[in-house]
Structures are given as C-alpha cells and as structure tokens.
C-alpha positions in Angstrom: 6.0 70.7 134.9 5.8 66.6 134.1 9.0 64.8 133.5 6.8 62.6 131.3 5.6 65.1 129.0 9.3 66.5 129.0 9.8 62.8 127.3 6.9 62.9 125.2 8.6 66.1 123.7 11.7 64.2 123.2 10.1 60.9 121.9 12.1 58.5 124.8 10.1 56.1 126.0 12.4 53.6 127.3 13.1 53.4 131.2 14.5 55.6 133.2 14.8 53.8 136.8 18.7 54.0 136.9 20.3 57.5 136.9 23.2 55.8 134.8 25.4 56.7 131.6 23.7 54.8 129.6 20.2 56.0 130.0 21.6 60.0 130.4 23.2 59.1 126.9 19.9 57.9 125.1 17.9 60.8 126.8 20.6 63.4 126.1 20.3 61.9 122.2 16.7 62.4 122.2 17.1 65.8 123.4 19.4 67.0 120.5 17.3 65.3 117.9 13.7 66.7 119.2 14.8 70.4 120.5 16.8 72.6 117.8 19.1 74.8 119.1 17.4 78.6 117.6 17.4 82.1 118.7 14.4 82.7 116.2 12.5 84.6 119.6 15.2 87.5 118.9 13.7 87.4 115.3 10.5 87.6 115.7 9.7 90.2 118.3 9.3 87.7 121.4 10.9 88.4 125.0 13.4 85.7 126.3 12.6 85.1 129.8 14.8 83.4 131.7 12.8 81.2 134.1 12.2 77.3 134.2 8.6 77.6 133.9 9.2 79.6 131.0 11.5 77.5 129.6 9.6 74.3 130.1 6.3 76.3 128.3 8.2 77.4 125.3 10.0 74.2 124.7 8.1 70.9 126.1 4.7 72.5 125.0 5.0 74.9 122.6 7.4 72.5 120.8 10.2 75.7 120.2 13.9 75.3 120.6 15.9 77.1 122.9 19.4 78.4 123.0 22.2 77.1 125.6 20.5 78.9 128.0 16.9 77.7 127.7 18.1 73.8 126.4 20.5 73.1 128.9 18.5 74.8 132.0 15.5 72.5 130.7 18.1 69.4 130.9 19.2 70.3 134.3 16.0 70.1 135.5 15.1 66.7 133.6 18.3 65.3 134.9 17.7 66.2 138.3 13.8 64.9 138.5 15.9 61.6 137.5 18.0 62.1 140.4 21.3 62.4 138.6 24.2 64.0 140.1 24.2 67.4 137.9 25.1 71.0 138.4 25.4 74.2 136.1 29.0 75.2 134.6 29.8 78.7 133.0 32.0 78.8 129.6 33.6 81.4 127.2 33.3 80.7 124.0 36.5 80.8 121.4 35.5 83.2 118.4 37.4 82.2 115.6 37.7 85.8 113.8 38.7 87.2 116.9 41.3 83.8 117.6 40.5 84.5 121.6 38.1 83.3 124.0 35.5 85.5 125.3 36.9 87.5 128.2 33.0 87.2 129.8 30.9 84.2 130.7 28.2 83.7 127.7 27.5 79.7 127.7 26.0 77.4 130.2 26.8 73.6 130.0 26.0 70.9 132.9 28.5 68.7 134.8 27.1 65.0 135.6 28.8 62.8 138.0 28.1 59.0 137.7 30.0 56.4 140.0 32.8 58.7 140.3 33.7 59.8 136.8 32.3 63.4 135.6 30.8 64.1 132.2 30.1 67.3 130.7 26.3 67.2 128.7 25.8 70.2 126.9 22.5 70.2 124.3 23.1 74.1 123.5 26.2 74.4 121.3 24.1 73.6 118.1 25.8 73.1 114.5 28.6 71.0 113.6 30.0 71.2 116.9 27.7 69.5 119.1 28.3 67.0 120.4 26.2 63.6 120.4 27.1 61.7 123.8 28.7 63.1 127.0 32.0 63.7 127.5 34.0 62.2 130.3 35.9 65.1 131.9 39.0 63.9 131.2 42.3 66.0 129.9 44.3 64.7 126.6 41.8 61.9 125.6 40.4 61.6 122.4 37.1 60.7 122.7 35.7 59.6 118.9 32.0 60.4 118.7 29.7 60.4 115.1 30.1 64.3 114.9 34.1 64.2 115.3 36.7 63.3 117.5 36.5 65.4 120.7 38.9 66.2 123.9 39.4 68.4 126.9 42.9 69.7 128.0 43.1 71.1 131.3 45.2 73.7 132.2 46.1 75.1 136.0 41.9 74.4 136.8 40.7 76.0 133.5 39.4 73.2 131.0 39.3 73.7 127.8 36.8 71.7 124.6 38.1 71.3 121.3 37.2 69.1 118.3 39.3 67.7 115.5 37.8 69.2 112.2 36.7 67.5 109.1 36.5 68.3 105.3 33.5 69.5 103.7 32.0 67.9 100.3 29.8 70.9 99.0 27.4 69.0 96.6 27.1 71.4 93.1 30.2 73.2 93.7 33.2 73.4 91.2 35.7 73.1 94.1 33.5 71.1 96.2 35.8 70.3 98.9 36.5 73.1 101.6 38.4 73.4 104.9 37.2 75.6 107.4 38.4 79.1 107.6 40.3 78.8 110.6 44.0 77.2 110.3 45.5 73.9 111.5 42.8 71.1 111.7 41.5 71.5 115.5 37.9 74.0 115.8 38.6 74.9 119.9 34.9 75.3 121.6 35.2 76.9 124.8 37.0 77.0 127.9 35.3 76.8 131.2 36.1 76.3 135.0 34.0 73.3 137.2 32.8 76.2 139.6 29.2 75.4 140.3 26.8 78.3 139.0 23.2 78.9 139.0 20.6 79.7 136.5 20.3 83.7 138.2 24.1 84.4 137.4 22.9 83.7 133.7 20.4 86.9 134.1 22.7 89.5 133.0 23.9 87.2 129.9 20.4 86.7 128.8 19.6 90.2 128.7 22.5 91.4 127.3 22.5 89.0 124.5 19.0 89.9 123.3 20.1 93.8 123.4 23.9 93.8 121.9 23.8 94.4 117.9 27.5 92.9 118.3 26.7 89.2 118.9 26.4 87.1 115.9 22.6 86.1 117.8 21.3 88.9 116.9 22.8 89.5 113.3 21.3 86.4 112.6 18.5 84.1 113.1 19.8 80.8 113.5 17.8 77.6 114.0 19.7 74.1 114.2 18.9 70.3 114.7 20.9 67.0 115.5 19.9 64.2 112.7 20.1 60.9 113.1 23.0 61.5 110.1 24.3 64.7 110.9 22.0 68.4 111.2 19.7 70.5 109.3 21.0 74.0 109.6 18.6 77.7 108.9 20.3 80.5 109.3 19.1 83.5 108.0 17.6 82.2 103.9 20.2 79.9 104.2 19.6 76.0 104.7 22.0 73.3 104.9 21.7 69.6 105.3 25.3 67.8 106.5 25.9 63.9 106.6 28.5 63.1 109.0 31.0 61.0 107.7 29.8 60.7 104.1 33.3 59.3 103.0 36.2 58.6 105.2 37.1 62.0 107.5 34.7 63.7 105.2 31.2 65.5 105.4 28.7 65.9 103.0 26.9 69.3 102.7 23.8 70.2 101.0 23.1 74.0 100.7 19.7 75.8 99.0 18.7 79.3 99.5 15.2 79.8 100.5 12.5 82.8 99.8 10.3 84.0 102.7 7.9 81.7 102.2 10.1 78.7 102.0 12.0 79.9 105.8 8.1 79.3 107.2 7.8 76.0 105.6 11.5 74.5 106.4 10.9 75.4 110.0 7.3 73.4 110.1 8.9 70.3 107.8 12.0 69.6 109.3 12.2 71.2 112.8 8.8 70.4 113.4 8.6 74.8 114.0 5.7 77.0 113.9 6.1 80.7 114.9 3.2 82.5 116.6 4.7 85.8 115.2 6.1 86.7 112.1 10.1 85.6 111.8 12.1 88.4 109.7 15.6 86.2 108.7 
C-alpha cells in the first residue's frame, strides 16, 4: 500500500508536508469527488471483506467505491501515513420512517485533532447529506458548507449531527418543488459518542449488513458521488443529478430512469465504475 497511489486515485497532487486543516480539507475533497459511496458488491455477488488490504485493493486499484466502512477505514489510514492526529468513532444512524436512531452501532466516521480543536471527517454518508469539509466538533454552531448548513448538539457525552434541509426543484415535474418527507426543516444524521473504536469492532456490522434483508443496503443497490456542483446519484434504475444551491436555499434535481444496459454505462461515464461481475439493480 502507497500513500502516493492512494493520491493518484484521488487526483491530489498538491503537498502534503503539514498535517494541517487546510491540506486534510483538500484531500478529504478529493476523496469524495474520486471514491463514490456504493454497496454495488452486495449486488453483484462479491464478498465484502473487511480488511485494509482489501479495502486499499478494491478502492485505490480497482478504482470501486466503498461504503462507510471501506471509505472511511481507507481515510484513516491515509490520514495517519500523513501523521495526523485521527482515530475511529462508532455512530447510529437516525432512520427517518422509523423517527429514532438506531439502537446498534452501524456507521464509522473519524475524529481528527489539529492544534487542539477536533473535527469529525466522515467520506461514507453519501447523498445529499455528505458533507464537503470537516466539521469542528463543536455543539450549537452552525457551520455553513456548499451542501447545507450543518451542526452538532451535544447532549450529557452523546453528540449528535444534523443538517438544515433545502427545497428540491424537480426539473419536468408539474409541482416541481418538494420538501422532504420528514417534518420541520432539519434532516438529523446520526448520533455518536468520541469513544475511540477499531476497525475489528466493525466485523460483526459488516457481516451482518451483507446478510439482513431488512437494511435498505441490501434492498437496494445504491452508488453515489460528490460533484464539484452537487452528486450524481444510482440507485436501483434510478439516476439523479442535484446542483447545490441552484437558486437561493434551493436544489436543482435532475431525474431519468435507466434500462439495464444504461445502469452499466452510467456507472463507466460518470463514476468512472466497471463491475467485474454482473450488477442485478
């Protein structure tokens, strides 16, 4: 494993000599725009293993995506060949039919500490709610980014990520402007605690979310990317292009239904994707 084939992958080629914020922002950027955030393995009859070398094979040079799992394990160990101050946090995701958090661990996100101040980095949320810089770990503070505006509260040691949502402009609809299904205008994230963990306490997770027909991962196959605009978004025949910010607090989104053939292609021409076994959406 290189660090500088790791940046090939992810197109940076700008220093790297001080373990700042600054740099970690530009790399993390990189990261989001080169690696999508897809479960297409589960889709196509390929075993996720849960190891860095693995990890490092399937994404740096076999040019796949990875969810949380792989993406932000991969980033850990980039971020720690630069000698940054990093370590491995567990979350519970909020799932918005349910209106709860999940009662077990099922996300991994990474903890940076620079000069004093902690940031949480995570490349493996995906979709409309990734975000595009790190955070600083801070509770009550807005912190504006292109995707949205996000913020941590903190409660009693448990922290919890939410993001201000935005209205939708559905190009070729007769009611083209939608609100998300959930009510009030904040989308929480997840909640998580600043317990160090490490990549084996994710074992359990990882096997359990390729075998449960409950999670939405394996009802559908989902493949996402950060744009320099906004994301490209396949999930299932569906594809969708969003442009952050098209007018004021509003997002354009573009939507077309594909055939078979077409899935293949949209992976290849926008998330630079080629399967070695056949995907079934």
């Amino acid at each position: 494993m290189n660090i500088q084939e790791y940046f090939a992958r992810i197109s940076y080629n700008e220093s790297h000599k001080d373990a700042d914020l600054q740099t970690l922002t530009v790399i993390f950027q990189h990261h989001i725009q080169a690696i999508p955030f897809e479960n297409l393995s589960m889709h196509c009859g390929e075993n996720i293993e849960l190891d860095l070398l693995s990890t490092y094979n399937k994404i740096v040079r076999k040019k796949r995506g990875g969810w949380c799992l792989e993406s932000n394990h991969l980033l850990f160990w980039a971020l720690q060949e630069l000698g940054y101050d990093v370590c491995i946090l567990g979350g519970n995701c909020y799932n918005p039919a349910e209106r709860a958090y999940t009662t077990k661990i099922n996300h991994i996100l990474l903890k940076v500490v620079i000069k004093g101040n902690s940031y949480i980095v995570d490349a493996g949320f995906g979709g409309a709610y990734q975000m595009w810089q790190p955070l600083m770990l801070i509770s009550g503070k807005d912190q504006p980014q292109i995707p949205g505006i996000f913020r941590f509260m903190e409660d009693n040691g448990s922290w919890y990520l939410e993001k201000v949502k935005r209205k939708h402009y559905i190009s070729e609809q007769s009611d083209p402007f939608t609100d998300a299904p959930e009510l009030g205008n904040i989308r929480k994230i997840y909640t998580f605690t600043l317990e160090p963990r490490h990549i084996t306490d994710f074992q359990e997770l990882n096997a359990y979310l390729q075998l449960s027909p409950d999670n939405i991962l394996q009802k559908k196959s989902i493949c996402t990317l950060q744009t320099t605009e906004g994301l490209y978004a396949l999930v299932g025949w569906t594809f969708s292009e969003m442009k952050y910010n098209y007018m004021e607090g509003v997002d354009l989104v573009k939507i077309t239904t594909l055939t078979d053939e077409e899935v293949e292609k949209m992976l290849k021409d926008k998330f630079n994707i080629v399967l070695e076994n056949k995907l079934i959406p």
